[in-house]
C-alpha positions in Angstrom: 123.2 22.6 78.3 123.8 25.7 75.7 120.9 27.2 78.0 122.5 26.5 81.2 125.5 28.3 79.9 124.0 31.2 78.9 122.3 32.0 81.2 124.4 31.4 84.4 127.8 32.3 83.0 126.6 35.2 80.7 123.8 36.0 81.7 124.5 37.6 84.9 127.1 40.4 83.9 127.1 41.9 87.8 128.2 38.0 89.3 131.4 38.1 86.6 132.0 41.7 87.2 132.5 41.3 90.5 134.7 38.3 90.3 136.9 39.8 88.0 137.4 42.6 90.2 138.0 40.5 93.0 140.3 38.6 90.8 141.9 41.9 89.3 142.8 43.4 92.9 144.4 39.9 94.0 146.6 40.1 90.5 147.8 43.6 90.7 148.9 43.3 94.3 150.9 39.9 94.0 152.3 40.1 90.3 155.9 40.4 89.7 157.9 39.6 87.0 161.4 38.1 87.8 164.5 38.6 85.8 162.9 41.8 84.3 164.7 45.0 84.7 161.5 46.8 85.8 160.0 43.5 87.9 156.7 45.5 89.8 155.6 48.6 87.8 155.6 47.4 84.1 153.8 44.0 84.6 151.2 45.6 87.4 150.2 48.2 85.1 149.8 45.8 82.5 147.4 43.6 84.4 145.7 46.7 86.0 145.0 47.5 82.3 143.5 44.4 81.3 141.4 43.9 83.8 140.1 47.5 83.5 139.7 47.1 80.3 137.7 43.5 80.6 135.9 44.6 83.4 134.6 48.1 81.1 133.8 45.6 78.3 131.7 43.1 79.6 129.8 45.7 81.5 129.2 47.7 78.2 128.3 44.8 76.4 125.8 43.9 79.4 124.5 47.4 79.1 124.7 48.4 82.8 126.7 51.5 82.5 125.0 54.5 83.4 125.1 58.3 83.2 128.5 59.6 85.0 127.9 62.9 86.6 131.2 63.5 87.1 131.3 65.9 83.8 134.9 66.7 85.0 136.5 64.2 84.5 134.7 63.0 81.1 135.8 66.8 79.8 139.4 65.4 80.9 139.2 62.7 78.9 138.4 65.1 75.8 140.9 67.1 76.7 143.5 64.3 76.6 142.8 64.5 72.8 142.5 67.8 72.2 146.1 68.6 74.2 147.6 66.0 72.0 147.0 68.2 68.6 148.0 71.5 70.5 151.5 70.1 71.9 154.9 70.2 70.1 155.7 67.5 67.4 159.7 67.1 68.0 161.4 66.7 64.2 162.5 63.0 65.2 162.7 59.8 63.0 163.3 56.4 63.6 164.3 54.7 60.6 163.8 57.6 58.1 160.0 57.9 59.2 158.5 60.5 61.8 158.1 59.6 64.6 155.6 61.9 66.0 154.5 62.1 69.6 155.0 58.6 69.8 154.7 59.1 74.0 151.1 60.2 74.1 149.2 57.0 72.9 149.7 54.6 75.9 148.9 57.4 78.4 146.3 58.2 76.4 145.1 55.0 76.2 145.3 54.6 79.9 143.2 57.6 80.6 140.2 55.9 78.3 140.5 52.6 80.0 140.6 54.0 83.3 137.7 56.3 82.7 135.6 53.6 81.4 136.9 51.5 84.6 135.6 54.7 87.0 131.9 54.8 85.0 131.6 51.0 85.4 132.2 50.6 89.4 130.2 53.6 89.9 127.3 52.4 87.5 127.1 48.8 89.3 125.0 48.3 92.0 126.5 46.0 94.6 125.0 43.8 97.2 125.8 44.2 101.1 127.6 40.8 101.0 129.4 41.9 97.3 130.7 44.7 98.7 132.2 43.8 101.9 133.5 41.1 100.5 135.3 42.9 97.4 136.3 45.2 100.5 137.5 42.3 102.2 139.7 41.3 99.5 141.5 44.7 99.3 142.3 44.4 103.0 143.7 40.8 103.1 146.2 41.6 100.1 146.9 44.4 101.8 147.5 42.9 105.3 149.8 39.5 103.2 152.1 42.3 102.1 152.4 44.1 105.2 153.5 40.6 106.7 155.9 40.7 103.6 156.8 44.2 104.7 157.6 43.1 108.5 159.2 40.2 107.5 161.6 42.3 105.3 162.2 45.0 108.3 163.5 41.7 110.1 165.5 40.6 107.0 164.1 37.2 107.1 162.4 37.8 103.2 164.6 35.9 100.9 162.8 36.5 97.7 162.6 39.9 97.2 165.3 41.7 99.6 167.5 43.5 97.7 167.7 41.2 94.8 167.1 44.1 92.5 169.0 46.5 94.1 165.9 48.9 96.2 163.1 46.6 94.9 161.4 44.8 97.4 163.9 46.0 100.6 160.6 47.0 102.7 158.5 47.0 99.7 156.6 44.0 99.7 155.7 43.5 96.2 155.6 47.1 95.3 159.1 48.1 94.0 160.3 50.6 96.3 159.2 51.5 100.2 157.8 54.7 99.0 155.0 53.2 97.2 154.1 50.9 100.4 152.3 54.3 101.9 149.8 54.7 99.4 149.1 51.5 99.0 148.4 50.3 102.6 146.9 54.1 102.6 144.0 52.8 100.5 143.7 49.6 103.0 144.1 50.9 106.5 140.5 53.1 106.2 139.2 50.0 105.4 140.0 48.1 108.0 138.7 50.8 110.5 135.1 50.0 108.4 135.1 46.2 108.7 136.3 46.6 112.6 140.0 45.0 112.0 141.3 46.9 114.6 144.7 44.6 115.0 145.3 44.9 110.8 145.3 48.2 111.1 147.8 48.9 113.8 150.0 46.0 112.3 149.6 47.6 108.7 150.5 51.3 110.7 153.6 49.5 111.9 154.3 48.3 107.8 154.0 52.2 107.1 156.3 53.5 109.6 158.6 50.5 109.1 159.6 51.4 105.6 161.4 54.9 106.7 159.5 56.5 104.2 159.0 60.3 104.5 156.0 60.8 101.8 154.2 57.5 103.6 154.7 58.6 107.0 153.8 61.9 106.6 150.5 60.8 104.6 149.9 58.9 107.6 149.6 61.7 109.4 147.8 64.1 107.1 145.1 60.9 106.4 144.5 60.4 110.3 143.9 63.9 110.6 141.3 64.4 107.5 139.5 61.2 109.2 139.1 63.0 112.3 138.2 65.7 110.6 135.1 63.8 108.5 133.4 63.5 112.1 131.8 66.5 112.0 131.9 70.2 111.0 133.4 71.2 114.0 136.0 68.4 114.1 136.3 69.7 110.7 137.2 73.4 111.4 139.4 72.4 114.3 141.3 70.0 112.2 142.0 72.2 109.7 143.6 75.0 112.2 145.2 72.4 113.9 146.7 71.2 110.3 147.3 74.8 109.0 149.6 75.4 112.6 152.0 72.0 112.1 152.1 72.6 108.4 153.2 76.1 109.1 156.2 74.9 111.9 157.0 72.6 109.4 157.7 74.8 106.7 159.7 77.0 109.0 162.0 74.2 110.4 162.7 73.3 106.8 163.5 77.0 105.4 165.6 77.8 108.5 167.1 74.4 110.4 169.8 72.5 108.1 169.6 69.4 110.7 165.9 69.3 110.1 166.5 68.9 106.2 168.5 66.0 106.6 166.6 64.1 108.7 163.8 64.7 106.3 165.4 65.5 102.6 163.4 66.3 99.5 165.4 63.8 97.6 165.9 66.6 95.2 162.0 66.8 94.8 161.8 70.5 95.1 164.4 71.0 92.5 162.9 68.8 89.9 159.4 70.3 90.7 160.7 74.1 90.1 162.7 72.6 86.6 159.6 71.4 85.4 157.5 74.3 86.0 160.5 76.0 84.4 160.8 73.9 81.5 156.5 74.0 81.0 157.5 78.2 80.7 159.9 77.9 78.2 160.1 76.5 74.8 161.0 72.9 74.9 162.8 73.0 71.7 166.0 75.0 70.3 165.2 77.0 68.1 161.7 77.4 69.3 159.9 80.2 70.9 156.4 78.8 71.4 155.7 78.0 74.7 152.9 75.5 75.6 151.9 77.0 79.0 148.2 76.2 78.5 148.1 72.9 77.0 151.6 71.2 78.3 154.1 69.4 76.5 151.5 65.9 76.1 150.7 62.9 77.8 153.9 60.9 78.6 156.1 63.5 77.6 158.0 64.1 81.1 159.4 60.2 81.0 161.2 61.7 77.6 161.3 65.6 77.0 162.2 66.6 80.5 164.5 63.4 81.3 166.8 64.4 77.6 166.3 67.8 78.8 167.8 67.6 82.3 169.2 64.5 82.6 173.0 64.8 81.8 174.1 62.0 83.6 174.2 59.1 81.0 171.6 55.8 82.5 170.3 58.2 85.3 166.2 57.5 85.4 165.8 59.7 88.6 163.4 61.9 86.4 161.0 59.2 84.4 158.8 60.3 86.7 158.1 63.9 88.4 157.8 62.3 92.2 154.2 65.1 92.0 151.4 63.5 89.8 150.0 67.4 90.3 152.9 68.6 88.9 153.3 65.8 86.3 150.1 66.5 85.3 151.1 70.4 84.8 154.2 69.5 82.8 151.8 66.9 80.0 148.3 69.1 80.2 149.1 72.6 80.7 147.0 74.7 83.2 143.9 74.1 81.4 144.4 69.9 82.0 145.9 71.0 85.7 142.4 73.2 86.4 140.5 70.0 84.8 142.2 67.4 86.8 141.7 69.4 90.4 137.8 70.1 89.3 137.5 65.9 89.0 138.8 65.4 92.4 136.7 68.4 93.6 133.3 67.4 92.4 133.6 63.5 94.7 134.9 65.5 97.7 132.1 68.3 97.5 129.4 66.1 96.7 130.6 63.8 99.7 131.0 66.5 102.2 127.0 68.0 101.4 125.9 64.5 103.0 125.5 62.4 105.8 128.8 61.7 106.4 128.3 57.5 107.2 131.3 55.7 108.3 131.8 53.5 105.0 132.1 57.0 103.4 134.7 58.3 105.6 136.9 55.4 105.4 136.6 55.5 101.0 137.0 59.6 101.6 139.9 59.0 103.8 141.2 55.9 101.4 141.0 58.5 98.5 142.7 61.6 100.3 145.4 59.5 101.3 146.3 58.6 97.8 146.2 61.8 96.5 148.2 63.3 99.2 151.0 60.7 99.0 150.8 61.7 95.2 152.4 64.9 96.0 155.6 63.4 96.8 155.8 59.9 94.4 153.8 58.6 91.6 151.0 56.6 93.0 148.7 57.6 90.2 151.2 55.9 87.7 151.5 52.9 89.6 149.2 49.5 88.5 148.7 48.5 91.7 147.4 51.6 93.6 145.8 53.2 90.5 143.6 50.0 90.2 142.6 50.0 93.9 142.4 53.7 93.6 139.3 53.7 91.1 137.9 51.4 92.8 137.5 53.7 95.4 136.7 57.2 93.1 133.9 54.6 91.6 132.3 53.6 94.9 132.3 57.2 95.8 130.4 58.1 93.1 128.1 55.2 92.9 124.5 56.1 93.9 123.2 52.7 93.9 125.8 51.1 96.7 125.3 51.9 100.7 126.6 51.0 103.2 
C-alpha cells in the first residue's frame, strides 16, 4: 500500500503537474467572491498565486526544471530586487514604526512566483494528448464565459448583472468588460488550432459584444499579426497595411472631435503623460532626487501616484495605470522598462527565426494579443489572464513540446 502510494501519486511529478494546471486554469476563470468589495481581481490573483506557486514546488522538488534561456527575464527578476534598494523610502509610520516600502513585497513576490511558474511549463515536456487537452481546457472556460457574456448582452444573467455596480455587466466572471478582450484574446487563437471554428466566431461575437474599445481594437490588431505569421510576405504586407490604418487613425483622433467621442481615451492619455511626469520629478516635497532610471518600486503606482493625483476623496480610477508598459516605467525605471521589452523580445525573435507551425501561431497570436490589450488596461495584473498568460510565454519557450 505505502508503495502503491508512492509511486503512482508522487512518483509521477509530470501526471500531478498537469492536473493541477488543468485544475488551476478552471479556478482562476470561475472564482469569485461574493459580498467582497473587490469580488474577481483580489481572490483570482490569489488562486493564480497558489497554484503558481504549487505547481513551481512540486516540479522543483521533482527536479524537472531546466535551464531557462530566456536570460531576460531572469535579469528582471534581479532587478526587481536591486530597484527596491535604489527607490525612495517615504518617512511614513504606522503605529510609531516605519513603515518602509511596504508596497514592494507582494509585487515582488508575484514576480518570483510567476518566474518560477514561466521556468516550470517551459521545462516540462508534454504529451500530444496532455497538451491538447490542457489546451482544451483553456478553450471550454473560455467559451462557458462567453455564454455568460451573451447571456448578459441579453440581460437574462441574474447573478452577476450589475450587482456590483460594472462588475459582471458583460463581464462574465472577469470584473469589468474591458478585461473580457484579453481574456477570450488568449482563447480564440486557440480555437483556430483545435479546428473550433463556431467557438471562435461565437467567442468574436462575446468581444464585440462588450463595447469595449481596448478589446475590440485588439481584435483587430491580433487578426492582423495572425495573418501576418503566414509568411514573410504576409508579414511585410501586413505591417504596411497596419502602419496605413494606424496612421488614419491617429489623424481622426488629433483632428475630428466626433471621432473622440465615439472612441474616448477614458482619460488614459492624461494619466499616461502624469505618470511619465511624476517618474521625472521628485516624488517627494522637499526632494530633488529623481528616480528616472530605477522607478519609484514595485507597487508603488496603486499608492504614490493615486495620493499624488488623486484629489477626489474614494476615487480608485488610478490604482492601476490602464498601460502595464507604462506601469512598468512608473515602478522600474527605464532600466526595468528596457528589461521588460528585451523578455518579450527574446520569445518573439526566437519564434519568428523558425518554422512558423500553426500551434505556434495561434500561442504567438495568443501572446501578442495580450500584450497589446495591455496597452490600454491591466491584463498583466489580472489573476485570471496572467495565469493563462504564462502558460502561454512557457509553451513558447518550451523546447521539449510540439505540436
Amino acid at each position: 500500500m505505502d508503495r502503491w502510494w508512492r509511486v503512482d501519486v508522487y512518483g509521477d511529478t509530470e501526471l500531478m503537474i498537469y492536473t493541477l494546471l488543468n485544475i488551476g486554469v478552471v479556478v482562476t476563470a470561475f472564482i469569485w467572491a461574493h459580498g467582497q468589495a473587490d469580488p474577481a481581481r483580489a481572490p483570482k490573483m490569489a488562486w493564480a498565486v497558489v497554484f503558481a506557486l504549487i505547481i513551481s514546488l512540486v516540479a522543483i522538488h521533482g527536479g524537472r526544471l531546466k535551464a531557462f534561456k530566456n536570460r531576460w527575464a531572469l535579469i528582471m527578476v534581479a532587478f526587481a530586487f536591486l530597484a527596491y534598494y535604489l527607490t525612495p523610502c517615504p518617512d511614513l509610520k504606522m503605529f510609531g514604526i516605519e513603515s518602509g516600502r511596504f508596497w514592494s513585497w507582494e509585487p515582488i513576490f508575484y514576480i518570483v512566483i510567476f518566474m518560477l511558474f514561466m521556468v516550470t511549463v517551459s521545462s516540462l515536456k508534454f504529451s500530444q494528448k496532455q497538451l491538447n487537452n490542457l489546451l482544451d481546457t483553456m478553450m471550454y472556460c473560455g467559451l462557458a464565459i462567453e455564454i455568460l457574456v451573451s447571456l448578459q448582452s441579453v440581460h437574462l444573467d441574474q447573478f452577476f448583472e450589475h450587482r456590483f455596480g460594472t462588475y459582471g455587466h458583460m463581464a462574465g466572471t472577469l470584473g469589468n468588460p474591458t478585461l473580457i478582450g484579453p481574456y477570450l484574446g488568449i482563447i480564440i487563437p486557440i480555437t483556430l488550432f483545435r479546428r473550433k471554428w463556431w467557438m471562435a466566431a461565437v467567442m468574436v461575437y462575446a468581444t464585440i459584444a462588450t463595447s469595449s474599445n481596448v478589446a475590440i481594437g485588439s481584435l483587430c490588431m491580433a487578426g492582423l499579426f495572425f495573418i501576418a505569421t503566414k509568411s514573410k510576405k504576409w508579414l511585410i504586407t501586413t505591417a504596411i497595411a497596419t502602419l496605413l490604418i494606424g496612421g488614419v487613425v491617429v489623424c481622426l483622433y488629433a483632428t475630428t472631435p466626433r471621432f473622440r467621442e465615439v472612441c474616448p481615451d477614458n482619460q488614459r492619455f492624461t494619466t499616461w503623460t502624469q505618470a511619465i511626469t511624476d517618474l521625472n520629478s521628485p516624488p517627494m516635497k522637499d526632494s530633488k532626487k529623481k528616480y528616472v532610471m530605477t522607478g519609484l518600486g514595485a507597487g508603488s503606482f496603486m499608492y504614490l501616484f493615486h495620493a499624488k493625483n488623486n484629489i477626489r476623496p474614494g476615487e480608485s480610477m488610478f490604482v492601476y495605470a490602464h498601460n502595464d508598459f507604462v506601469q512598468v516605467l512608473y515602478e522600474f525605471g527605464i532600466f526595468g522598462l528596457f528589461i521588460f521589452l528585451m523578455s518579450i523580445w527574446y520569445v518573439f525573435k526566437k519564434e519568428f527565426s523558425r518554422v512558423m507551425t500553426m500551434y505556434r501561431r495561434v500561442l504567438l497570436t495568443s501572446m501578442f494579443w495580450l500584450l497589446v490589450s495591455a496597452l490600454g488596461i491591466f491584463s498583466l495584473q489580472i489573476g485570471t489572464t496572467l495565469f493563462y498568460g504564462i502558460i502561454i510565454a512557457g509553451l513558447l519557450q518550451n523546447e521539449g513540446t510540439n505540436a
